[in-house]
C-alpha positions in Angstrom: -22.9 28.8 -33.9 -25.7 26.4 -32.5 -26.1 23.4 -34.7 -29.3 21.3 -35.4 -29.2 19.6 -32.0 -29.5 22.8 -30.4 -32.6 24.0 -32.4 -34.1 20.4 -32.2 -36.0 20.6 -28.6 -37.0 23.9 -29.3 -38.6 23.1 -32.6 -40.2 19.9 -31.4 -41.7 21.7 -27.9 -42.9 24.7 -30.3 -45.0 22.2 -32.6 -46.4 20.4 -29.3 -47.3 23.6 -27.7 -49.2 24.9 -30.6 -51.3 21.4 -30.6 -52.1 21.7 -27.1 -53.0 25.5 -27.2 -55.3 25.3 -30.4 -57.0 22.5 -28.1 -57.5 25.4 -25.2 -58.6 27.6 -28.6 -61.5 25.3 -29.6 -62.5 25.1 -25.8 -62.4 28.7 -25.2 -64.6 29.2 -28.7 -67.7 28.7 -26.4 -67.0 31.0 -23.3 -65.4 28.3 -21.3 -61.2 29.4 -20.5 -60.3 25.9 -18.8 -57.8 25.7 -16.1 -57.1 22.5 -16.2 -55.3 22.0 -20.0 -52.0 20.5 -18.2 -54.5 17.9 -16.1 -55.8 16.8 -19.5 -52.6 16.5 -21.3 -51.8 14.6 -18.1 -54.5 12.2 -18.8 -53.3 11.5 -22.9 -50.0 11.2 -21.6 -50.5 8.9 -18.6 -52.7 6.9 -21.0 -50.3 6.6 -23.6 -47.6 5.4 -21.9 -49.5 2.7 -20.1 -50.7 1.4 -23.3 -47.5 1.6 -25.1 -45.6 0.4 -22.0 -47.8 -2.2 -19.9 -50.0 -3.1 -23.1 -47.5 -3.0 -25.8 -49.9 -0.7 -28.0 -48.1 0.3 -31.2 -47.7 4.6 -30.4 -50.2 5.9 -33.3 -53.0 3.3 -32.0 -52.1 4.4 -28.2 -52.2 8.4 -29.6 -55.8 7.7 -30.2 -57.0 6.0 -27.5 -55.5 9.1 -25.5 -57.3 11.8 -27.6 -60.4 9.5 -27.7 -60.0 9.2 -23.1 -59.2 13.0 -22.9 -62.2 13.6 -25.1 -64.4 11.6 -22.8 -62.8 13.7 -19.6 -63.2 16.6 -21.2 -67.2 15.8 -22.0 -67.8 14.7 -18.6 -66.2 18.1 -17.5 -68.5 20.2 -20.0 -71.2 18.6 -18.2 -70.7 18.9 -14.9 -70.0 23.1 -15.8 -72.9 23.4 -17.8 -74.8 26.0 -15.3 -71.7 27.7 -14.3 -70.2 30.7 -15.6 -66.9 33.2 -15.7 -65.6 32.6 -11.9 -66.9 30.0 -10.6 -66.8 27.6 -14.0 -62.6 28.6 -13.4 -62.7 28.0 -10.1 -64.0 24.1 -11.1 -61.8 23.6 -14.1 -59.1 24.0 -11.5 -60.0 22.6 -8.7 -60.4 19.1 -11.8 -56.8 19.7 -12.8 -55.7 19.9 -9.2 -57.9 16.8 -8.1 -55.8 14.7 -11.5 -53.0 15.4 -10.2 -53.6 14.2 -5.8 -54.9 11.3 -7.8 -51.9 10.8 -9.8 -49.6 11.2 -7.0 -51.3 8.6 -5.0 -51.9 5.6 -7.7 -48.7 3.5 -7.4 -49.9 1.8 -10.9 -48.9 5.1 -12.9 -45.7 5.1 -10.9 -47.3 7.4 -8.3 -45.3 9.9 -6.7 -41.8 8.6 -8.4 -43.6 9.5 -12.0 -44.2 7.4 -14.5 -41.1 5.7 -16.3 -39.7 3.5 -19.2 -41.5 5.2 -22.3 -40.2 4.1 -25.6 -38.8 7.6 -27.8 -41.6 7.9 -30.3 -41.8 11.4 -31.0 -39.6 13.6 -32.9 -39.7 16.9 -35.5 -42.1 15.0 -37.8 -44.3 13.3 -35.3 -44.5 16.5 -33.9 -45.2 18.6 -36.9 -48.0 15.7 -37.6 -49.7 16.5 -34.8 -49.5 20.2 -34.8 -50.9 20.1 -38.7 -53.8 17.7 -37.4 -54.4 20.2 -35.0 -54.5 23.2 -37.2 -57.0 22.0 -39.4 -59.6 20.5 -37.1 -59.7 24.0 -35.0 -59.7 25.7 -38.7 -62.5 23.4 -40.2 -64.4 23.9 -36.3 -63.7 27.4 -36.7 -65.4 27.7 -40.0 -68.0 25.9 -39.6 -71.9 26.2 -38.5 -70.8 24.4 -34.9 -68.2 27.0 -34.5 -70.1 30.1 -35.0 -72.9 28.8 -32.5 -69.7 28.1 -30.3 -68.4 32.0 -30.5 -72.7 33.2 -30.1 -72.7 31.3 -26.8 -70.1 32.8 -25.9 -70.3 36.3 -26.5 -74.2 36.1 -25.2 -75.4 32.8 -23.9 -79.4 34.2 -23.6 -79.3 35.5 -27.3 -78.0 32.4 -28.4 -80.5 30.2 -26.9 -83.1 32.3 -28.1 -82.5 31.7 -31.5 -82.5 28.0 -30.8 -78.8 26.9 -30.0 -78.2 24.8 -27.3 -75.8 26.3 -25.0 -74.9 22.7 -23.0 -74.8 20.8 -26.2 -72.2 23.8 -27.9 -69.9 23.6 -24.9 -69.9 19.9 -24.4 -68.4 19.5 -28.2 -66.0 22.0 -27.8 -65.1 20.9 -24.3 -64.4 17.5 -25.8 -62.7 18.4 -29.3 -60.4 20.5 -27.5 -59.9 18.4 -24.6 -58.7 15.6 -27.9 -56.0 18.0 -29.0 -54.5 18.6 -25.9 -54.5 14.9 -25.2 -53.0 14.2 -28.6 -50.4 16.2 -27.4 -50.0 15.2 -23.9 -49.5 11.7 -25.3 -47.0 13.3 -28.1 -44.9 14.8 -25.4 -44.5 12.1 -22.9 -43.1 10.1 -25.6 -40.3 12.4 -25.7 -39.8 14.0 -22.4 -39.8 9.9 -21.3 -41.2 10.5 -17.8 -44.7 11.6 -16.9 -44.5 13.6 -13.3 -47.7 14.2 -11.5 -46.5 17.8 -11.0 -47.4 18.2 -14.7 -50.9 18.1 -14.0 -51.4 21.2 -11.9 -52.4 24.7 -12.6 -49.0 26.2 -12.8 -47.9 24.2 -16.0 -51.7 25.0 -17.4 -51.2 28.6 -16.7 -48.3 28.6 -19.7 -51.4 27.4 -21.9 -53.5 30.6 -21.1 -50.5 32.8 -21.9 -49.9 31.5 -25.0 -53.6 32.8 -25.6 -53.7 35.5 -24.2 -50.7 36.6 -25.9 -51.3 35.7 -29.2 -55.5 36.4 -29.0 -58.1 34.2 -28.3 -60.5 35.5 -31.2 -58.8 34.2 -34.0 -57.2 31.4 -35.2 -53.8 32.4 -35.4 -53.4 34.0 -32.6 -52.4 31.2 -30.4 -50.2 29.9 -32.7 -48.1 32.8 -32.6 -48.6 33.1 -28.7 -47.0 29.9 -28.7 -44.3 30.1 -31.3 -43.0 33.5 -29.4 -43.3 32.5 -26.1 -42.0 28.9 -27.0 -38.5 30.1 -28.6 -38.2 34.1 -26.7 -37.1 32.5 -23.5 -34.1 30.5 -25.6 -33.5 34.1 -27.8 -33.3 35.8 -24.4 -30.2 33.5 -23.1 -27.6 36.2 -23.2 -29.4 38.0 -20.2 -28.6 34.8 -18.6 -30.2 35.6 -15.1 -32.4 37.9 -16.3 -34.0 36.0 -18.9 -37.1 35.4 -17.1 -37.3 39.1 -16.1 -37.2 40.3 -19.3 -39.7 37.4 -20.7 -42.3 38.7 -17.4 -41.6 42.4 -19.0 -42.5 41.2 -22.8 -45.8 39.5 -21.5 -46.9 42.4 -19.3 -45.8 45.0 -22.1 -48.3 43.0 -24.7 -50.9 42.8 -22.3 -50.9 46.4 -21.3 -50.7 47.7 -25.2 -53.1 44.8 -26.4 -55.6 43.4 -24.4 -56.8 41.3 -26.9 -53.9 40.2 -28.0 -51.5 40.6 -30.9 -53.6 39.3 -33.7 -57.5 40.5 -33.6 -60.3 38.8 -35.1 -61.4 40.8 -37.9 -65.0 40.4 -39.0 -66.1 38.3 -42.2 -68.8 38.9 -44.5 -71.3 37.3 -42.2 -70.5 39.4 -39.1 -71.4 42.8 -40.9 -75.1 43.8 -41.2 -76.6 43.3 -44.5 -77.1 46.8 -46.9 -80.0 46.5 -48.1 -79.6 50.2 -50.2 -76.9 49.1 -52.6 -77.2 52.3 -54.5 -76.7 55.6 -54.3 -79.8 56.8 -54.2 -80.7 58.4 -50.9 -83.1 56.6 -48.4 -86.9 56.9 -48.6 -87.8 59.3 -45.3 -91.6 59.2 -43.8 -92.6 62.1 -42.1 -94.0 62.1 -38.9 -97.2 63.6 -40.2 -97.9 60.4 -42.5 -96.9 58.3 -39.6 -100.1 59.5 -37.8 -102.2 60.2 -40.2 -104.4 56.9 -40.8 -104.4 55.2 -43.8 -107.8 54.5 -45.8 -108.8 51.2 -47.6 -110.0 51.0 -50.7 
């Protein structure tokens, strides 16, 4: 039987994965699905470690100044998007991610091309369950709030929200950077364990796990990443016995939950403010006018 060593890695990548991918959540809350959620864990992760490593920053101090720098990225990113939409606001987010990581590859003071060595092991089970708990509750306090519910108007209709006064570039830009903060709280988490920071990190492959975990779980609520990432974290680990066929079977399990639920296994369910008022609370039946009174004009006393 597989002792604690074993279960260790798994446990410690499960909590970092659901930090990053509540990070893609809050983003996604206004309409935006980045592609670049690998290139900004990149960017906490590079920063931490030069901090920590060239700097001698203590690691919680050097955690911040990662979420605070991936905040600023993200920001900057929300900005130059504002006017885009659906393809071509992808298309950008990628061809960011992509641009981090030629940059990365070609800056010998980040270790360039060899990656990015001599990180001090900071983060283990409780570090990591830390940060996946900080995460939780600033994407559930976000997704409760006034700012959050503007977030999910603009993005199931930009024009109506900006009608009623919500500013569409302002809504993005804070979800754009409070996401872009988790994911590089747990960019910096993970290259304190992993030890190396690779620029082939950065690209759109390694993002891509991000949007699965999403997709998988739902991107409406909550909780659906979360258990996107939990079940995609640990099936590929509970799917060992097929030994070369793992990864077939985990492509199969994806596809299957994709084809059965679109929107994925958990949907969002409406509260009390999504559903139209009543204003008859009885039972009394409605008051009807005729089309006769409503043409016949009414005299003033």
């Amino acid at each position: 039987m597989p002792n604690y060593a074993f279960f260790e890695p798994v446990i410690i990548f499960t909590l970092m994965n659901i930090a990053m991918v509540l990070g893609l959540y809050v983003t996604a809350m206004s309409g935006q699905l980045s592609m670049a959620t690998a290139a900004i864990a990149g960017v906490g992760g590079y920063a931490s470690g030069v901090l920590t490593v060239k700097f001698g920053l203590p690691f919680i101090l050097s955690v911040v100044a990662a979420a605070t720098l991936a905040a600023l990225v993200g920001t900057a990113l929300a900005l130059i998007t504002a006017k885009m939409r659906d393809f071509i606001l992808k298309l950008t987010t990628l061809a960011f991610g992509e641009a981090l990581s030629v940059l990365a590859f070609n800056w010998d003071y980040i270790g360039g091309a060899n990656s990015f060595t001599g990180l001090t092991l900071y983060t283990g089970v409780g570090t990591a369950l830390i940060g996946a708990l900080i995460a939780l509750f600033v994407a559930w306090r976000f997704d409760r709030s006034r700012l959050g519910f503007a977030a999910r108007a603009v993005r199931d209709d930009p024009l109506a929200a900006a009608s009623m006064g919500i500013s569409i570039v302002e809504i993005r830009a804070i979800t754009f950077a409070l996401g872009a903060a988790l994911v590089g709280m747990g960019g910096a988490m993970q290259a304190h364990y992993v030890l190396v920071i690779s620029p082939h990190e950065l690209g759109f492959f390694v993002s891509l796990n991000y949007i699965i975990f999403l997709l998988f779980g739902g991107m409406y609520t909550l909780w659906g990443p979360i258990l996107g990432a939990i079940i995609l974290t640990v099936l590929p680990e509970t799917l060992r016995f097929a030994n070369e066929y793992r990864m077939i079977l985990y492509g199969l399990i994806i596809v299957a939950v994709v084809l059965w639920h679109p929107e994925g296994l958990i949907r969002r369910r409406p509260t009390k403010t999504d559903r139209a008022p009543d204003i008859n609370l009885g039972n009394e039946p409605r008051p009807t006018i005729s089309t006769d009174e409503l043409l016949t004009p009414q005299t003033t006393r």
